[in-house]
C-alpha positions as CSV (number, residue, x, y, z in Angstrom):
1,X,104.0,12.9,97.0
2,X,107.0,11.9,94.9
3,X,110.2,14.0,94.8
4,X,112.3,15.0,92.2
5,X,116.0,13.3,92.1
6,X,117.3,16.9,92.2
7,X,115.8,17.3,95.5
8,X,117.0,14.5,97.3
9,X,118.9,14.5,100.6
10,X,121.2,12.1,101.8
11,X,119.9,9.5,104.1
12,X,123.0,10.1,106.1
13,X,121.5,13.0,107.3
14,X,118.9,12.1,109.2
15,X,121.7,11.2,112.0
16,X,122.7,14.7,111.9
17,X,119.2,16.0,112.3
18,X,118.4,14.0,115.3
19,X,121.5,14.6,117.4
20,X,120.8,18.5,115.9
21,X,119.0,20.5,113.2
22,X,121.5,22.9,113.6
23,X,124.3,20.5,113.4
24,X,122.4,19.2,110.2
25,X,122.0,22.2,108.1
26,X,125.3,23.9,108.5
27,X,126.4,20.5,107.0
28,X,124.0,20.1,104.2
29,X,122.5,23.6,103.9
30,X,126.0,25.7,104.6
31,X,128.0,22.9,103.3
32,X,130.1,23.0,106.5
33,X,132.7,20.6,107.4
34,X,135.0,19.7,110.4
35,X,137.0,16.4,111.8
36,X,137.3,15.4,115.0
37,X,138.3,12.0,116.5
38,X,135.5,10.3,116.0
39,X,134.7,11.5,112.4
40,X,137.9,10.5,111.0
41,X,137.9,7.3,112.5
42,X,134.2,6.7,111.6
43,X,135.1,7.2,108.0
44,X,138.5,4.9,108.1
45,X,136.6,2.0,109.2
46,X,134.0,2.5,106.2
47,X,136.8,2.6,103.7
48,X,137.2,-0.7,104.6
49,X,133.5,-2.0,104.5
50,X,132.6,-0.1,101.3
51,X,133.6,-1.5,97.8
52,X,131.4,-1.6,95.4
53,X,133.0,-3.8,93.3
54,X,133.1,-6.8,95.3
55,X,130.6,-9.4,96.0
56,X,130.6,-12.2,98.2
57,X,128.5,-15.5,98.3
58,X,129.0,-17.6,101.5
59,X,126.6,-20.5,101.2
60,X,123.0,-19.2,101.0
61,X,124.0,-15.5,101.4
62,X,124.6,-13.3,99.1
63,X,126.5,-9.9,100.0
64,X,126.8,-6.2,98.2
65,X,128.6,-3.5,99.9
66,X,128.2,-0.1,99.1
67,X,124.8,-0.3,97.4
68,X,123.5,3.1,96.2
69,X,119.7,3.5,97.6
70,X,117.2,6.1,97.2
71,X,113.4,6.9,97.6
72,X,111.5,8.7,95.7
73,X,108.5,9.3,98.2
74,X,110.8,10.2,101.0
75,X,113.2,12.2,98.9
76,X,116.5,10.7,100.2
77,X,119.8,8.6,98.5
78,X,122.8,7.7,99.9
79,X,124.5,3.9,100.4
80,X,124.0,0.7,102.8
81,X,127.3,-0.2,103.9
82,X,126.4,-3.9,103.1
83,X,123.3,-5.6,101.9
84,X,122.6,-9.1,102.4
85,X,120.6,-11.3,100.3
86,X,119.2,-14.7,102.2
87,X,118.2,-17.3,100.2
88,X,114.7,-18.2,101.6
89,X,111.1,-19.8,100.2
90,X,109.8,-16.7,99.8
91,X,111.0,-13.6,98.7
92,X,112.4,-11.5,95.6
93,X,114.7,-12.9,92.6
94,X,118.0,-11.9,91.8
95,X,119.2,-11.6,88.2
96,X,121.6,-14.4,87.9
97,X,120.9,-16.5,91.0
98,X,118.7,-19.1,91.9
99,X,115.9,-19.0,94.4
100,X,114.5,-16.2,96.2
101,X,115.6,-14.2,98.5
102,X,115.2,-12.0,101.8
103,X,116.7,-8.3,101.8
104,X,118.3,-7.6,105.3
105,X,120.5,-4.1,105.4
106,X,123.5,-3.8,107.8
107,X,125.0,-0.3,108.9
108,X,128.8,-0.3,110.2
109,X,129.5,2.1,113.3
110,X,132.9,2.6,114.8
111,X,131.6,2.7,118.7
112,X,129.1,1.1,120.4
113,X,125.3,1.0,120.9
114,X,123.6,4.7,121.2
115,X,121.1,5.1,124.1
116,X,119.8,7.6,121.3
117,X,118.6,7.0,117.9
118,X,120.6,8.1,114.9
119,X,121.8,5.1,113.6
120,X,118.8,3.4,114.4
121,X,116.8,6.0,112.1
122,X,119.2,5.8,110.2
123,X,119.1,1.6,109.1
124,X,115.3,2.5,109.2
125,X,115.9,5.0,105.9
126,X,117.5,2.5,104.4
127,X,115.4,0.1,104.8
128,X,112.8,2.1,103.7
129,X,114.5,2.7,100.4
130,X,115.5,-1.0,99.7
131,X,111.6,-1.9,100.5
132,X,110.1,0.8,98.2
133,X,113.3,-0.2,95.1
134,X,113.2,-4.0,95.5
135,X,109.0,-4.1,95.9
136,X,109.4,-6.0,99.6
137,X,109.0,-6.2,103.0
138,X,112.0,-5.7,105.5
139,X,111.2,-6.2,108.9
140,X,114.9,-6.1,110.3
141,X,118.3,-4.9,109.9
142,X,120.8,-4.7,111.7
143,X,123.8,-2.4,113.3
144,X,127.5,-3.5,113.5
145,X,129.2,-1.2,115.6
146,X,132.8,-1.4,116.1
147,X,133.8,-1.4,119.5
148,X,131.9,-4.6,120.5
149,X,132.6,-6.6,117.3
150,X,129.1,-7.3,117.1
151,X,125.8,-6.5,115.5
152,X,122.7,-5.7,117.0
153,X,119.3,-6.6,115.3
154,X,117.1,-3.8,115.1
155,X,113.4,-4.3,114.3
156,X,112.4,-2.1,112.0
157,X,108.4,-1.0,113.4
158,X,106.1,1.0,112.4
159,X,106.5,3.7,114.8
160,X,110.6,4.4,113.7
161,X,109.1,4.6,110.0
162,X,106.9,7.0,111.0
163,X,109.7,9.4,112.6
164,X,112.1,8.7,109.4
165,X,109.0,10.1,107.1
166,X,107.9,13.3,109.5
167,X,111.9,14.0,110.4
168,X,112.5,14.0,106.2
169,X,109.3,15.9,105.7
170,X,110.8,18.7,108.3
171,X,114.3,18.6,106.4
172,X,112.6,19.1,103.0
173,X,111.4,22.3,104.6
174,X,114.5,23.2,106.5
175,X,116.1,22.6,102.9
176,X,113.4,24.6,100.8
177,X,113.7,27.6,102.7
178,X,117.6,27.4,103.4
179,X,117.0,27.7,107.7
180,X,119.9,26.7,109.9
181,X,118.1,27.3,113.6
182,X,119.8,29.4,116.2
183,X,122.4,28.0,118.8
184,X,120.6,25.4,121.6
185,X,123.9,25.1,123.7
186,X,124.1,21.4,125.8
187,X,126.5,19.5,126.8
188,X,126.2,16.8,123.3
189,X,127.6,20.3,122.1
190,X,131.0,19.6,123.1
191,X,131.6,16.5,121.4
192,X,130.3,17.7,118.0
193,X,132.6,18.2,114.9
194,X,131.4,21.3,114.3
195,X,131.9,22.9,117.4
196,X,134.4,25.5,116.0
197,X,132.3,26.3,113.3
198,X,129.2,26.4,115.5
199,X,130.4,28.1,118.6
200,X,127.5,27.1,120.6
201,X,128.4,29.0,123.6
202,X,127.9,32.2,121.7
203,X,124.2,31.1,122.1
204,X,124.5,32.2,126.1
205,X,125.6,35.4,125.6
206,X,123.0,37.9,126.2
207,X,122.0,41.1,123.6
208,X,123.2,44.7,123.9
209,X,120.3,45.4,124.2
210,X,119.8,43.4,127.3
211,X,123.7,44.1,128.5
212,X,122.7,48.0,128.6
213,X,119.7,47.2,130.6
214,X,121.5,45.1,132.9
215,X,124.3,47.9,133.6
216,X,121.5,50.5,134.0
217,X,119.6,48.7,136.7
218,X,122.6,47.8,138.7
219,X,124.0,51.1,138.7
C-alpha cells in the first residue's frame, strides 16, 4: 500500500505515540500545543543543528542537515537533523561527487539516553525513509543526545522496523477516524507538555453515576 502525500504524518510523531497515543493525537489530531522545559530547550538546540543551506565536507564525509524525508509506503515526512554521506567502495552516487557513498542518519536530542524507545523509533523512521528514497540499505544510525556530548550507534534491526510500520499503520487509523483515546493517568504524566491541556488526573475521578451509588450505599 502507497499513501497519498496529503496523508502523510510526520515522522516526529511516532515519539509522541510511543510515550502516549493520547499525548499524540491531541498534538496532531487536535492540533494542541504546550512548552515546558524540556520542549523549549529541545527545540533551541535544533535551531542550531538544522540549516538547510549549509553543507559540510570533512575529508571523506559529506554532511546535509535538515534534509526533508518521506515515505510513501509508510505514509510519514518530516527532516533528519543531519545526514551523513561516507565515501566507501560500495554504495550510492552523489550528483557532483566522486565515488560512492554510505547513508548513515543522526538525530540530535538535548538529554541523554532513554531506557524507552522514542528516539530510537524514531532514527528508525528515518532511516526507513532515506532507504526507500535513496534505493539502499542502512543498517545504523545514530543518536547524539545533548547532555553526554556524545552519540550512540543504534542498529537499526528488523524487529524496530517492524514496530515503526505497525505503530504508523495504528496512527493512520487514529488519524482517519479523528480518535484521541481517553485519559491513562501515570506518573510519565507529570512531565508531559501537555499536561494542562490533558489534565490526566481528571481520568481518576469516578462518574455521577457511580458517585450517587457510592453515597447511597454508605448512607
Amino acid at each position: 500500500m502507497e499513501y497519498n502525500e496529503d496523508d502523510y504524518l510526520m515522522i516526529s510523531g511516532i515519539q509522541h505515540f510511543k510515550f502516549c497515543r493520547r499525548q499524540w493525537a491531541l498534538i496532531h489530531i487536535e492540533q494542541q500545543w504546550d512548552d515546558n522545559i524540556h520542549t523549549v530547550t529541545g527545540e533551541l538546540m535544533h535551531k542550531k543543528v538544522h540549516d538547510p543551506d549549509v553543507r559540510e565536507k570533512r575529508k571523506d564525509v559529506i554532511i546535509s542537515r535538515a534534509m526533508p524525508v518521506s515515505s510513501r509506503n509508510l505514509g510519514i515526512s518530516g527532516e533528519c537533523d543531519v545526514v551523513e554521506f561516507h565515501k566507501c567502495e560500495e554504495g550510492i552516487k552523489l550528483y557532483g561527487h566522486r565515488g560512492c557513498y554510505r547513508v548513515y542518519p543522526v538525530e540530535y536530542k538535548k538529554g541523554s539516553p532513554k531506557i524507552t524507545e522514542e528516539d530510537i523509533l524514531q532514527l528508525a523512521a528515518q532511516t526507513m525513509c532515506l532507504e526507500e528514497m535513496f534505493s539502499t540499505f542502512v543498517g545504523e544510525g545514530a543518536i547524539f543526545y545533548g547532555e553526554t556530548r556524545r552519540r550512540e550507534v543504534i542498529a537499526v534491526t528488523e524487529e524496530l522496523r517492524k514496530q515503526v510500520k505497525d505503530m504508523f499503520a495504528e496512527m493512520h487509523q487514529y488519524y482517519e477516524r479523528q480518535y484521541t483515546p481517553r485519559v491513562k493517568y501515570t506518573k510519565a504524566c507529570n512531565s508531559c507538555s501537555l499536561k494542562n491541556i490533558c489534565l490526566p488526573k481528571l481520568g481518576r475521578a469516578v462518574s455521577v453515576e457511580d458517585y450517587i451509588d457510592k453515597m447511597l450505599k454508605d448512607s
